[in-house]
C-alpha positions as CSV (number, residue, x, y, z in Angstrom):
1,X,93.5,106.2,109.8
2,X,95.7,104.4,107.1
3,X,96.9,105.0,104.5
4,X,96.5,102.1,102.8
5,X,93.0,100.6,101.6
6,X,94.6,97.3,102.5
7,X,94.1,96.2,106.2
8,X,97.2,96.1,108.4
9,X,96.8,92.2,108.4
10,X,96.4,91.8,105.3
11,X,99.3,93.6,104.3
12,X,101.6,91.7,106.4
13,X,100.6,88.5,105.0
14,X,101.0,89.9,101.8
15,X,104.3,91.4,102.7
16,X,105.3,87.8,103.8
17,X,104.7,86.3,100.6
18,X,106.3,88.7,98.7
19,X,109.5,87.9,100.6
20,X,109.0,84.1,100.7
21,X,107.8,83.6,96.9
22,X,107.8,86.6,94.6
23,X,112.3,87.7,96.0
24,X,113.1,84.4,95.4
25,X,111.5,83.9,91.9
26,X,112.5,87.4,90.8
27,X,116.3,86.6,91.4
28,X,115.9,83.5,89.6
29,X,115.1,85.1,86.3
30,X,117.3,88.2,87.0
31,X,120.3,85.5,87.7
32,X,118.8,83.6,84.5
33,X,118.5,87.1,82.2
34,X,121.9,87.8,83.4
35,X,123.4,84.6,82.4
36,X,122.0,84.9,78.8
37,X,124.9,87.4,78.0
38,X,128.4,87.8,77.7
39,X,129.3,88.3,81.3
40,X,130.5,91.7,82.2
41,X,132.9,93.2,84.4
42,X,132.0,92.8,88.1
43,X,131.1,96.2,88.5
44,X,128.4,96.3,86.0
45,X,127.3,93.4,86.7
46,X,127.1,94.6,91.0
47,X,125.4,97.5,89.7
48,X,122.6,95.4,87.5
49,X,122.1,93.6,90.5
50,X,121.9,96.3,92.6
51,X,119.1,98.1,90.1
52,X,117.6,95.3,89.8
53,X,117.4,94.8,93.7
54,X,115.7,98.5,93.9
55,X,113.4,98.5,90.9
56,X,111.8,95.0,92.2
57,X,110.3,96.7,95.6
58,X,109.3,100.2,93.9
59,X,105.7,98.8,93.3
60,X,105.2,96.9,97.0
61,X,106.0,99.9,98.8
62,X,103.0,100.3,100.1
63,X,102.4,97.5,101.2
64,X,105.7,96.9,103.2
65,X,105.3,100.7,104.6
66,X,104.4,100.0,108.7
67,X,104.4,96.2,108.6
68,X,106.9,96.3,111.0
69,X,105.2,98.5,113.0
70,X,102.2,97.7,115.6
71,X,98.7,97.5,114.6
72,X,97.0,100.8,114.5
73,X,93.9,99.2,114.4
74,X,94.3,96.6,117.3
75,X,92.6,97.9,120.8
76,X,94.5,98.0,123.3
């Protein structure tokens, strides 16, 4: 059974357009946010970056957990 309500299909389309729309866009404005202010040491800067990288996927992890993986649901 799994554990999402979302079918495995459906969350690897999903997954797809995540990674082919929503990264892309959401480094845009992180790059854009960034540029707004004094920039910082590189570091700080790595480590906003870096945050930023993790916080973005917190919320899809559902939905990317077992798309790699093969259908559970296909017959064999």
């Amino acid at each position: 059974m799994s554990t999402s309500r979302l079918s495995y299909k459906t969350r690897r389309r999903l997954s797809l357009l995540l990674l082919v729309v929503a990264m892309p866009a959401y480094v845009v404005v992180a790059v854009t946010v960034m540029n707004l202010f004094e920039r910082p040491s590189i570091l700080v800067e790595l480590g906003v970056y870096v945050g930023l990288g993790i916080i973005w996927i917190l919320p899809f992890r559902s939905i990317f957990r077992g798309v790699g993986q093969a259908d559970p649901d296909a017959q064999d």
